[in-house]
C-alpha positions in Angstrom: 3.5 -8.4 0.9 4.0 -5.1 -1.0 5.6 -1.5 0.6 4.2 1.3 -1.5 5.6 4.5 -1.3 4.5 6.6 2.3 5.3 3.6 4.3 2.2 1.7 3.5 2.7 -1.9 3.8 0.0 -4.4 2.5 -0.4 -8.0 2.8 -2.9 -10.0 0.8 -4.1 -12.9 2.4 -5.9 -15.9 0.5 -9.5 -17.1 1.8 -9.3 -19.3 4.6 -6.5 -18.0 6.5 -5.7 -17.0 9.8 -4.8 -14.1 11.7 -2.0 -16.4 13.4 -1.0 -17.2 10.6 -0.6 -13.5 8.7 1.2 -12.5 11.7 3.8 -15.1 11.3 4.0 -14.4 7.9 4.3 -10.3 9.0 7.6 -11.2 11.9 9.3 -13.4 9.0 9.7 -10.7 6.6 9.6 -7.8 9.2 13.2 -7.2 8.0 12.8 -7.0 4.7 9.5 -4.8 4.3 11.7 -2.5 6.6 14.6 -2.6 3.9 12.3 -1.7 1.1 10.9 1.5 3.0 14.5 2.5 3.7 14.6 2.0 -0.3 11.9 4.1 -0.7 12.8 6.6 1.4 15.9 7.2 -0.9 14.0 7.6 -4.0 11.6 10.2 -2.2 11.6 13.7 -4.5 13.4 16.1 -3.0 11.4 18.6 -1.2 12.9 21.4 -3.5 10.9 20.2 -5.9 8.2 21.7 -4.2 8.4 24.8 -6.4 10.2 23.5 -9.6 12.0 25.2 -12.2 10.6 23.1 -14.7 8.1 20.5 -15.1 8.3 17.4 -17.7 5.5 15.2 -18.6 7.5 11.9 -20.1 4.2 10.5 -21.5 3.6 13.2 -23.9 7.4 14.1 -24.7 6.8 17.9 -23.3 8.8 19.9 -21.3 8.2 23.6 -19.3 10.4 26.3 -17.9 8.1 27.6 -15.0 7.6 31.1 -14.4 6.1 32.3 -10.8 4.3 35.9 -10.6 1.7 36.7 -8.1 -1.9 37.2 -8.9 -5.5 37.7 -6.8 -6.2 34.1 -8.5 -4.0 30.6 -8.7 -3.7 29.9 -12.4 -1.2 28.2 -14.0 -1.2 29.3 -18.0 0.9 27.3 -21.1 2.3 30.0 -23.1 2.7 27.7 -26.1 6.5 28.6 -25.9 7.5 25.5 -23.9 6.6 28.1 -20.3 4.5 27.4 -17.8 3.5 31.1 -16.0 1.9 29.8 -12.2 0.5 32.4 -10.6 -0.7 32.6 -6.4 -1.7 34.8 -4.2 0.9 34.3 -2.2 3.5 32.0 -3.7 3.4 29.5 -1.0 4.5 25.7 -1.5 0.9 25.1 -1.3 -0.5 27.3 -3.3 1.6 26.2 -6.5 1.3 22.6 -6.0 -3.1 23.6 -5.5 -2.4 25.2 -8.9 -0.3 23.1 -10.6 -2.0 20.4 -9.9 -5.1 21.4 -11.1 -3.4 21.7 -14.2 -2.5 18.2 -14.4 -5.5 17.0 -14.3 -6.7 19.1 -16.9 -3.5 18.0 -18.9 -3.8 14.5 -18.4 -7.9 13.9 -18.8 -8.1 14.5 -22.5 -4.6 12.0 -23.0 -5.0 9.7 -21.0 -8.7 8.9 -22.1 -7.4 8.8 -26.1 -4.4 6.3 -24.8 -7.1 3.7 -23.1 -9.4 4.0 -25.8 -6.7 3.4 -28.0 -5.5 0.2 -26.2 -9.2 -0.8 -25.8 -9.3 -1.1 -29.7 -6.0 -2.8 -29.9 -7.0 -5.3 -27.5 -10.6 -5.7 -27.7 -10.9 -5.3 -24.2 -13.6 -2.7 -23.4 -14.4 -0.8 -20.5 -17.6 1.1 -18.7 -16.0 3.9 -18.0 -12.3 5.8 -16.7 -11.5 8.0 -13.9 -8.4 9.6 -12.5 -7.2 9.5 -9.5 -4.2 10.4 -6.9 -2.7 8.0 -5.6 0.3 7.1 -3.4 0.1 3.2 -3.6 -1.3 2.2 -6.9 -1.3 3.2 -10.6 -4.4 2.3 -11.6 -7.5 -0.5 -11.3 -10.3 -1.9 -12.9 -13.7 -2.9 -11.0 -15.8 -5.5 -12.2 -18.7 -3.3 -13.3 -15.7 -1.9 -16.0 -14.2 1.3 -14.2 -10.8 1.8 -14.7 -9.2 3.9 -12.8 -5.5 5.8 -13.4 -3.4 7.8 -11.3 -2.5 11.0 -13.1 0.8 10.8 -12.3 1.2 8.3 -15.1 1.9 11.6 -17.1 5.3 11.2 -15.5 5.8 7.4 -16.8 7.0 6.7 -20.5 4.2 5.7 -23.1 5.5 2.2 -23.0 4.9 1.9 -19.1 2.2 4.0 -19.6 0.5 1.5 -22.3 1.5 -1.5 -20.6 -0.3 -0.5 -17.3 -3.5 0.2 -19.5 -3.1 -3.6 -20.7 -2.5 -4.6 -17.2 -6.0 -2.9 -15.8 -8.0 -4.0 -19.0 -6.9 -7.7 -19.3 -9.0 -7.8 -15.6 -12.1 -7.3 -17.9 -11.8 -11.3 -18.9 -9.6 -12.1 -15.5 -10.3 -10.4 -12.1 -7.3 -12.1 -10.5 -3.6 -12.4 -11.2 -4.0 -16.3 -12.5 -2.0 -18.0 -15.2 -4.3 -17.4 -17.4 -4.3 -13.6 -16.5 -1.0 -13.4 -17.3 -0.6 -15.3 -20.8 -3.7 -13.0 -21.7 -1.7 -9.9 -20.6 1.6 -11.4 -22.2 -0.3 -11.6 -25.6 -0.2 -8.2 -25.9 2.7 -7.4 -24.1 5.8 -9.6 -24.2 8.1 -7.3 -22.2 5.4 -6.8 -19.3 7.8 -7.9 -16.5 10.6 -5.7 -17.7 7.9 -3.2 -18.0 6.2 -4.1 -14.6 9.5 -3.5 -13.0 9.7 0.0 -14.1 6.6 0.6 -13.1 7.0 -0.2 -9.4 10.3 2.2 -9.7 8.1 5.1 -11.3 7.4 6.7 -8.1 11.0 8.6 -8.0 10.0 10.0 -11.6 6.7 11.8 -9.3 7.8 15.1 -8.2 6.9 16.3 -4.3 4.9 19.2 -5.6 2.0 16.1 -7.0 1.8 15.0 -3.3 1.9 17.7 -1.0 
Protein backbone atom coordinates (compact mmCIF):
# COMPACT_ATOMS: atom_id res chain seq x y z
CA UNK A 1 0.00 0.00 0.00
CA UNK A 2 1.35 3.45 -0.88
CA UNK A 3 -0.48 7.17 0.00
CA UNK A 4 0.81 9.62 -2.60
CA UNK A 5 0.33 13.04 -2.20
CA UNK A 6 -3.77 14.26 -2.96
CA UNK A 7 -5.04 11.48 -0.94
CA UNK A 8 -4.51 8.80 -3.49
CA UNK A 9 -4.10 5.57 -1.93
CA UNK A 10 -2.85 2.45 -4.04
CA UNK A 11 -2.65 -1.07 -3.28
CA UNK A 12 -0.76 -3.55 -5.54
CA UNK A 13 -2.02 -6.82 -5.39
CA UNK A 14 -0.04 -9.99 -6.66
CA UNK A 15 -1.78 -12.35 -9.34
CA UNK A 16 -4.08 -14.76 -7.92
CA UNK A 17 -5.57 -12.77 -5.24
CA UNK A 18 -8.80 -11.93 -4.00
CA UNK A 19 -10.97 -9.18 -3.60
CA UNK A 20 -11.73 -10.59 0.07
CA UNK A 21 -8.68 -10.72 0.61
CA UNK A 22 -7.40 -6.92 -0.53
CA UNK A 23 -10.17 -5.78 1.55
CA UNK A 24 -8.81 -7.32 4.56
CA UNK A 25 -5.63 -6.28 3.88
CA UNK A 26 -7.35 -2.40 3.22
CA UNK A 27 -9.41 -2.54 7.12
CA UNK A 28 -5.89 -3.78 8.74
CA UNK A 29 -3.94 -0.81 7.81
CA UNK A 30 -6.96 1.56 7.40
CA UNK A 31 -5.25 3.38 10.34
CA UNK A 32 -2.21 3.82 9.17
CA UNK A 33 -2.81 4.95 5.35
CA UNK A 34 -4.96 7.51 7.29
CA UNK A 35 -1.86 8.62 9.43
CA UNK A 36 0.34 9.05 6.40
CA UNK A 37 -2.36 11.43 4.61
CA UNK A 38 -2.57 13.42 7.83
CA UNK A 39 1.48 13.42 7.17
CA UNK A 40 0.97 14.62 3.95
CA UNK A 41 -1.37 16.97 4.50
CA UNK A 42 1.35 18.85 6.75
CA UNK A 43 3.97 18.92 4.07
CA UNK A 44 1.26 20.44 1.55
CA UNK A 45 2.89 23.95 0.00
CA UNK A 46 1.46 26.60 1.39
CA UNK A 47 -1.11 28.15 -0.83
CA UNK A 48 0.85 31.55 -0.70
CA UNK A 49 3.06 29.97 -2.84
CA UNK A 50 0.67 30.43 -5.40
CA UNK A 51 2.28 33.60 -6.51
CA UNK A 52 5.89 33.33 -5.23
CA UNK A 53 8.47 35.80 -4.66
CA UNK A 54 11.01 33.59 -5.89
CA UNK A 55 11.35 30.40 -7.59
CA UNK A 56 14.50 27.79 -7.09
CA UNK A 57 15.21 24.94 -9.27
CA UNK A 58 17.53 22.61 -6.85
CA UNK A 59 18.52 20.47 -9.79
CA UNK A 60 20.33 23.02 -11.68
CA UNK A 61 21.59 25.17 -8.62
CA UNK A 62 19.49 28.39 -9.90
CA UNK A 63 17.59 30.77 -8.18
CA UNK A 64 14.94 33.81 -9.39
CA UNK A 65 13.53 36.87 -7.77
CA UNK A 66 10.08 37.11 -9.66
CA UNK A 67 8.77 40.19 -10.97
CA UNK A 68 4.83 40.41 -11.80
CA UNK A 69 3.62 43.23 -14.49
CA UNK A 70 0.67 42.91 -16.57
CA UNK A 71 0.63 42.29 -20.20
CA UNK A 72 -2.13 41.48 -23.23
CA UNK A 73 0.01 37.97 -23.32
CA UNK A 74 1.22 35.41 -20.31
CA UNK A 75 4.98 35.24 -20.68
CA UNK A 76 7.26 34.58 -18.16
CA UNK A 77 10.99 36.04 -19.44
CA UNK A 78 14.70 35.17 -17.59
CA UNK A 79 16.35 38.43 -17.56
CA UNK A 80 19.74 36.62 -17.19
CA UNK A 81 20.10 38.65 -13.86
CA UNK A 82 18.91 35.84 -11.60
CA UNK A 83 14.86 37.66 -12.41
CA UNK A 84 12.15 36.10 -13.56
CA UNK A 85 9.56 39.05 -15.07
CA UNK A 86 5.82 36.90 -15.38
CA UNK A 87 3.55 38.76 -17.02
CA UNK A 88 -0.72 38.07 -17.25
CA UNK A 89 -3.43 39.67 -18.28
CA UNK A 90 -4.86 39.79 -15.31
CA UNK A 91 -2.47 38.57 -12.58
CA UNK A 92 -4.64 35.85 -11.36
CA UNK A 93 -3.33 32.72 -9.38
CA UNK A 94 -4.09 31.01 -12.51
CA UNK A 95 -2.85 32.82 -14.82
CA UNK A 96 0.88 32.80 -13.27
CA UNK A 97 0.96 29.27 -12.49
CA UNK A 98 -0.50 28.73 -16.73
CA UNK A 99 2.66 30.92 -17.27
CA UNK A 100 5.00 29.71 -15.10
CA UNK A 101 4.51 26.53 -15.76
CA UNK A 102 4.91 26.65 -19.26
CA UNK A 103 8.19 27.80 -18.41
CA UNK A 104 9.18 24.84 -16.62
CA UNK A 105 8.72 22.72 -19.04
CA UNK A 106 10.66 24.58 -21.34
CA UNK A 107 13.33 24.78 -18.56
CA UNK A 108 13.36 21.35 -17.71
CA UNK A 109 13.14 19.52 -21.40
CA UNK A 110 16.54 20.41 -22.61
CA UNK A 111 18.13 19.29 -18.77
CA UNK A 112 16.50 16.69 -18.04
CA UNK A 113 16.99 14.91 -21.52
CA UNK A 114 21.14 15.68 -21.17
CA UNK A 115 20.87 14.06 -17.42
CA UNK A 116 19.21 10.64 -18.79
CA UNK A 117 21.36 10.43 -21.65
CA UNK A 118 24.11 10.99 -19.45
CA UNK A 119 23.05 8.14 -16.99
CA UNK A 120 22.22 6.01 -20.02
CA UNK A 121 26.04 6.10 -20.96
CA UNK A 122 27.05 5.58 -17.44
CA UNK A 123 25.00 2.63 -17.14
CA UNK A 124 24.64 1.19 -20.38
CA UNK A 125 21.11 1.08 -19.97
CA UNK A 126 19.41 2.60 -23.03
CA UNK A 127 16.12 3.83 -23.75
CA UNK A 128 13.47 4.36 -26.82
CA UNK A 129 12.53 7.44 -25.96
CA UNK A 130 11.65 10.31 -22.75
CA UNK A 131 8.70 12.29 -21.94
CA UNK A 132 7.67 14.66 -19.27
CA UNK A 133 4.98 14.62 -17.42
CA UNK A 134 2.93 16.18 -14.27
CA UNK A 135 2.36 14.24 -11.89
CA UNK A 136 0.91 14.01 -8.37
CA UNK A 137 1.70 10.37 -7.43
CA UNK A 138 4.85 9.29 -9.28
CA UNK A 139 8.28 10.62 -10.36
CA UNK A 140 8.78 8.93 -13.19
CA UNK A 141 8.43 5.26 -15.29
CA UNK A 142 9.66 3.24 -17.85
CA UNK A 143 7.40 1.02 -20.29
CA UNK A 144 8.60 -2.00 -21.73
CA UNK A 145 8.78 -0.70 -25.28
CA UNK A 146 11.69 1.85 -23.51
CA UNK A 147 9.71 5.17 -22.69
CA UNK A 148 10.75 6.72 -19.76
CA UNK A 149 8.78 9.02 -18.39
CA UNK A 150 9.77 12.13 -15.68
CA UNK A 151 7.73 14.43 -13.84
CA UNK A 152 9.11 17.89 -14.34
CA UNK A 153 8.96 18.70 -10.95
CA UNK A 154 12.20 16.79 -10.51
CA UNK A 155 13.70 20.24 -11.27
CA UNK A 156 12.86 20.78 -7.61
CA UNK A 157 14.87 17.54 -6.36
CA UNK A 158 18.80 17.66 -5.98
CA UNK A 159 20.99 16.05 -8.80
CA UNK A 160 21.65 13.13 -6.62
CA UNK A 161 17.83 12.25 -6.14
CA UNK A 162 17.49 13.48 -9.44
CA UNK A 163 20.22 10.82 -10.88
CA UNK A 164 19.20 8.17 -8.74
CA UNK A 165 15.55 8.16 -9.91
CA UNK A 166 16.97 8.08 -13.55
CA UNK A 167 18.84 4.79 -12.39
CA UNK A 168 15.75 3.63 -10.83
CA UNK A 169 13.49 4.00 -14.22
CA UNK A 170 16.39 2.68 -16.47
CA UNK A 171 17.50 -0.44 -14.51
CA UNK A 172 13.55 -1.65 -15.55
CA UNK A 173 15.13 -1.90 -19.08
CA UNK A 174 16.89 -5.45 -17.88
CA UNK A 175 14.14 -5.89 -14.88
CA UNK A 176 10.42 -4.85 -15.19
CA UNK A 177 9.72 -5.70 -11.52
CA UNK A 178 11.11 -4.71 -8.21
CA UNK A 179 12.94 -8.43 -7.75
CA UNK A 180 16.19 -9.09 -5.99
CA UNK A 181 17.84 -9.04 -8.83
CA UNK A 182 16.33 -5.50 -9.67
CA UNK A 183 17.62 -4.17 -6.90
CA UNK A 184 21.48 -5.48 -6.74
CA UNK A 185 21.32 -4.22 -10.54
CA UNK A 186 20.16 -0.71 -9.27
CA UNK A 187 22.52 -0.92 -6.17
CA UNK A 188 25.55 -1.37 -8.61
CA UNK A 189 25.23 1.90 -9.62
CA UNK A 190 23.90 3.40 -6.71
CA UNK A 191 24.93 2.26 -3.26
CA UNK A 192 23.06 4.93 -1.27
CA UNK A 193 19.64 4.28 -3.30
CA UNK A 194 17.58 3.65 -0.06
CA UNK A 195 18.85 6.81 1.62
CA UNK A 196 18.25 8.36 -1.70
CA UNK A 197 14.82 6.54 -2.25
CA UNK A 198 13.77 8.05 1.07
CA UNK A 199 14.26 11.51 -0.01
CA UNK A 200 12.58 10.99 -2.81
CA UNK A 201 9.20 9.90 -1.41
CA UNK A 202 9.73 13.29 0.87
CA UNK A 203 10.31 15.44 -2.33
CA UNK A 204 6.84 16.44 -2.75
CA UNK A 205 7.08 19.30 0.13
CA UNK A 206 10.10 20.76 -2.00
CA UNK A 207 6.99 21.11 -5.10
CA UNK A 208 5.54 24.46 -4.75
CA UNK A 209 1.45 24.92 -5.04
CA UNK A 210 1.79 27.20 -8.03
CA UNK A 211 3.20 23.51 -10.16
CA UNK A 212 -0.21 21.94 -9.20
CA UNK A 213 -2.94 24.27 -9.32
Amino acid sequence: MRVSPGGRVEVVVPPGVGIPAVERFVATHREWAERRLRELALDAPRAGERRPETVELEMLAKRWEVEYTQSSRSSVTDNGEGALRVRTPQGTDAQVARALLRWLAREAEGHLRDRLDSVSAETGLDYARMILRRQRTRWGSCSSAGTVSLNVCLVFQRPEVVRYLMIHELCHRRHMNHSPAYWKLVASFEPHWRALDKELLKGWKKVPAWAFP
